[in-house]
C-alpha positions in Angstrom: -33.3 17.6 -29.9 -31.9 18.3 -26.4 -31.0 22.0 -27.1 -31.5 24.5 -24.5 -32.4 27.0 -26.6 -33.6 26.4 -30.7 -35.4 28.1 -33.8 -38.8 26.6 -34.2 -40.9 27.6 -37.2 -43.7 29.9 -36.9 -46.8 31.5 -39.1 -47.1 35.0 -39.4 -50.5 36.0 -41.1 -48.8 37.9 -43.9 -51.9 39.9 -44.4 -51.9 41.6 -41.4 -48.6 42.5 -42.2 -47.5 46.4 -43.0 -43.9 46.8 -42.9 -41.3 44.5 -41.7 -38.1 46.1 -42.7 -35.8 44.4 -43.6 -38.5 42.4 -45.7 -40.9 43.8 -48.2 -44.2 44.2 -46.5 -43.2 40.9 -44.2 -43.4 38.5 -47.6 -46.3 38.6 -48.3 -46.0 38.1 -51.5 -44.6 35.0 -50.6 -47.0 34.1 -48.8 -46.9 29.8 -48.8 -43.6 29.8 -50.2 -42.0 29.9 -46.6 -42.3 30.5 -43.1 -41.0 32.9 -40.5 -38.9 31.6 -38.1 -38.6 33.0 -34.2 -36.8 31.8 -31.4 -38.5 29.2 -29.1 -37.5 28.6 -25.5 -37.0 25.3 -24.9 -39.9 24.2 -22.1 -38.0 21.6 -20.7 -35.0 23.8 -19.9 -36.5 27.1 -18.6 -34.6 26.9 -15.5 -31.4 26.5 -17.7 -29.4 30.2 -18.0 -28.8 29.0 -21.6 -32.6 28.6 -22.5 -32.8 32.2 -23.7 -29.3 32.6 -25.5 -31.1 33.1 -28.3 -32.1 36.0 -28.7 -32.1 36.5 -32.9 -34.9 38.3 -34.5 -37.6 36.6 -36.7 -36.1 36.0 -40.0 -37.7 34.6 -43.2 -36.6 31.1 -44.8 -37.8 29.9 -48.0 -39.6 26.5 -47.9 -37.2 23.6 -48.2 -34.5 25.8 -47.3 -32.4 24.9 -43.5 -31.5 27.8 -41.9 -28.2 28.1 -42.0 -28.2 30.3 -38.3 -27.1 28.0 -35.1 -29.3 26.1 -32.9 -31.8 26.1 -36.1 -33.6 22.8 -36.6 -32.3 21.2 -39.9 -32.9 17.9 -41.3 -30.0 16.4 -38.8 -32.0 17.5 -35.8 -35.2 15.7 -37.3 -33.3 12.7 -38.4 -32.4 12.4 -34.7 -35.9 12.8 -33.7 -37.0 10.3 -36.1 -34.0 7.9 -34.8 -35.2 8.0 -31.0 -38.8 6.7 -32.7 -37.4 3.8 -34.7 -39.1 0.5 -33.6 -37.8 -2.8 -35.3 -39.4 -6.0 -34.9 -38.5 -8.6 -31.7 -35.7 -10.6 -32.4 -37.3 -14.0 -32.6 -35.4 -17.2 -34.5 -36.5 -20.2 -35.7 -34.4 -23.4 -34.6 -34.5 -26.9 -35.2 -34.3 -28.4 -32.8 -36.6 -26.5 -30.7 -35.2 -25.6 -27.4 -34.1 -29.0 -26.8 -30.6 -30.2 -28.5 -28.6 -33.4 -28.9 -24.7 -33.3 -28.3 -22.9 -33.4 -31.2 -25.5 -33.2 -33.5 -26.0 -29.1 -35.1 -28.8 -27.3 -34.4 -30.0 -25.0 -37.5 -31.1 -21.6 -36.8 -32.7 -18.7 -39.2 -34.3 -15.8 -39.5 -38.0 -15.5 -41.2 -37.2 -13.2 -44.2 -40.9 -12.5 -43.7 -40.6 -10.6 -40.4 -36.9 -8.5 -40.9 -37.9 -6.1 -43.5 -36.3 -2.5 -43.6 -38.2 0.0 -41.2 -38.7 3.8 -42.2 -39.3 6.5 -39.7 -40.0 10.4 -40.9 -40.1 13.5 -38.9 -40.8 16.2 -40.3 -41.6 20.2 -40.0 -44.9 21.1 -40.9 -44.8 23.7 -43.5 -40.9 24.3 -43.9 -40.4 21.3 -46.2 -37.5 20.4 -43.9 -37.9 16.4 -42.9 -35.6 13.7 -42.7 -36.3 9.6 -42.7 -34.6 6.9 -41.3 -34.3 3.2 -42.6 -33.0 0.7 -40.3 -31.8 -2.3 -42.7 -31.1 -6.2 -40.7 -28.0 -7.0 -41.9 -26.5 -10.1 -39.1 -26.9 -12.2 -36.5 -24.8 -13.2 -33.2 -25.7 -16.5 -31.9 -23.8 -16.9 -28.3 -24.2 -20.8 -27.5 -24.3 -19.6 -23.8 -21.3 -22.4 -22.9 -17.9 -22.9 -24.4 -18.9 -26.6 -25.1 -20.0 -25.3 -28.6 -19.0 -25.1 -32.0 -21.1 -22.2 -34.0 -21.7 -22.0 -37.7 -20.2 -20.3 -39.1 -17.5 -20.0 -36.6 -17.3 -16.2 -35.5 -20.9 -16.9 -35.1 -21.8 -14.2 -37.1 -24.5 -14.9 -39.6 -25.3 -12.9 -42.4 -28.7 -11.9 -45.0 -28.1 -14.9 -48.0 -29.2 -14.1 -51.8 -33.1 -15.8 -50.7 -33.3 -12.6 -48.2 -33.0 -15.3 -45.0 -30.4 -15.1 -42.0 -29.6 -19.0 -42.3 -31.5 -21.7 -44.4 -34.7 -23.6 -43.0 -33.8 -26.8 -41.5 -35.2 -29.3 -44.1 -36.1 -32.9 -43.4 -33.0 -34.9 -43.8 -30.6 -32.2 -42.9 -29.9 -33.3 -39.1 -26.5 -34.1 -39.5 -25.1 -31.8 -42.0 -23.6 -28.0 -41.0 -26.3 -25.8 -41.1 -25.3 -22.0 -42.4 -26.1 -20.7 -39.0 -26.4 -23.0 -36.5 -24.6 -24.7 -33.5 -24.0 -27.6 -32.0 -23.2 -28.4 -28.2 -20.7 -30.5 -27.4 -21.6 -31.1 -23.6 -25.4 -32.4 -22.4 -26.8 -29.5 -20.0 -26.7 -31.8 -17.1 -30.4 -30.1 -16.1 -29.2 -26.6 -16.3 -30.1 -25.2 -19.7 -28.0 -23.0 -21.5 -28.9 -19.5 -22.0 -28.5 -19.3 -26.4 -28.3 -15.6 -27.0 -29.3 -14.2 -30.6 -28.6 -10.8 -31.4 -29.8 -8.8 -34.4 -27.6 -5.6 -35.7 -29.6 -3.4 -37.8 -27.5 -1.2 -40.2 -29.1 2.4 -39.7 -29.1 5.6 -41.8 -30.9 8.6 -42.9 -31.5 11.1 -45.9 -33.2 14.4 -45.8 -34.2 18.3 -47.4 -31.5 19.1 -50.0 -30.2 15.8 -49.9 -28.9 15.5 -47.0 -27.8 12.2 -45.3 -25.3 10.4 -43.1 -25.0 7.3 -41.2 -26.6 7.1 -37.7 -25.4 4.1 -34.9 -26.0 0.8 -35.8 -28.9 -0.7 -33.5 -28.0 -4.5 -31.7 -31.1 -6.5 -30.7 -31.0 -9.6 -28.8 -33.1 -12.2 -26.9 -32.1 -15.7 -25.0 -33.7 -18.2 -24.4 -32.8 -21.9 -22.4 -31.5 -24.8 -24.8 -31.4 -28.2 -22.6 -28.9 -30.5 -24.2 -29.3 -34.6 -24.0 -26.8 -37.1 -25.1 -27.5 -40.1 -27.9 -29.7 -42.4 -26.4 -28.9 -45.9 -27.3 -29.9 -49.4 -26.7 -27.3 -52.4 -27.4 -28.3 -55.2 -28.1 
């Protein structure tokens, strides 16, 4: 949306109208089928020489209809707009262990299916029927162990969505020793520093708009860390 100068829509009373050449009598008898459109300077740019470069007259558009004139919002513009506004949730994982590991034994990490669900964003202009909607989809997570004394699952540490709509499988009791899906296990006790376990959520992002329109937009990476203290076995001989 950072033009310096764009078309914005605008309502002309088509009533009040008498004339309007190259229009019959400023359509009105299209009145709510469309809008007029007039060139806006762009407020945050008035100091800008190229705020007022456009200088076209008003010109009629029917609804639904982008202007095909440059510097004309379209449903790309809005689907930019409606990008800058996408919120997903915090990227928060379940583990098991919690924050505290033992060496050589995994520790299983998911996602809650319950709290990663697609996220829709529309932006719209009133009255033109132009608008455009995001969806932001999860599709992986990046676990970074935070030391090289670690072995991921899987090993690129890349997990992906499963059939069940889960990043990973919840730890179950009995399952300490196995290989999680997504997990990791430390090789090397923290020694009283924790690690710093990184997760990172990429959300696949795209848009569709008026007239079918629609395109990808940059995927969105999401991540949060926090410390994992690693213990070795303790034991008792006897």
């Amino acid at each position: 949306m950072n033009r310096s100068a764009r078309l914005a829509a605008a309502a002309l009373t088509a009533s009040a109208a008498k004339g309007g050449h190259p229009y019959k009598n400023f359509n009105a008898g299209k009145n709510g089928k469309g809008m007029w459109w007039v060139a806006a300077e762009n407020p945050d740019m008035k100091d800008d020489p190229a705020a007022g470069a456009c200088t076209r007259p008003p010109f009629w558009e029917d609804k639904g209809k982008a202007p095909k004139v440059p510097q004309a919002i379209d449903p790309k513009i809005l689907a930019a707009l409606a990008y800058q506004q996408t919120r997903v949730p915090d990227t928060k994982v379940e583990l098991k262990p919690e924050a505290k590991s033992t060496v050589n034994l995994p520790t299983w990490v998911w996602l809650d299916k319950g709290m990663f669900k697609e996220v829709k964003v529309r932006a719209e202009l009133p009255g033109t029927g132009l608008f455009a909607e995001t969806t932001a989809k999860p599709i992986s997570l990046h676990l970074e162990p935070g030391t090289e004394d670690a072995e991921t699952y899987p090993a690129s540490g890349e997990c992906t969505f499963n059939k069940d709509g889960f990043i990973g499988t919840p730890y179950t009791k009995g399952s300490s020793k196995q290989e999680p899906p997504c997990g990791i296990t430390y090789l090397r006790a923290s020694d009283g520093q924790p690690n710093q376990l990184t997760a990172s959520v990429t959300w696949e992002i795209s848009w569709r708009g008026t007239g079918d329109a629609h395109g990808p937009l940059p995927d969105g990476t999401f991540e949060t860390a926090q410390d994992m203290n690693v213990q070795e076995v303790q034991s008792i001989n006897r």
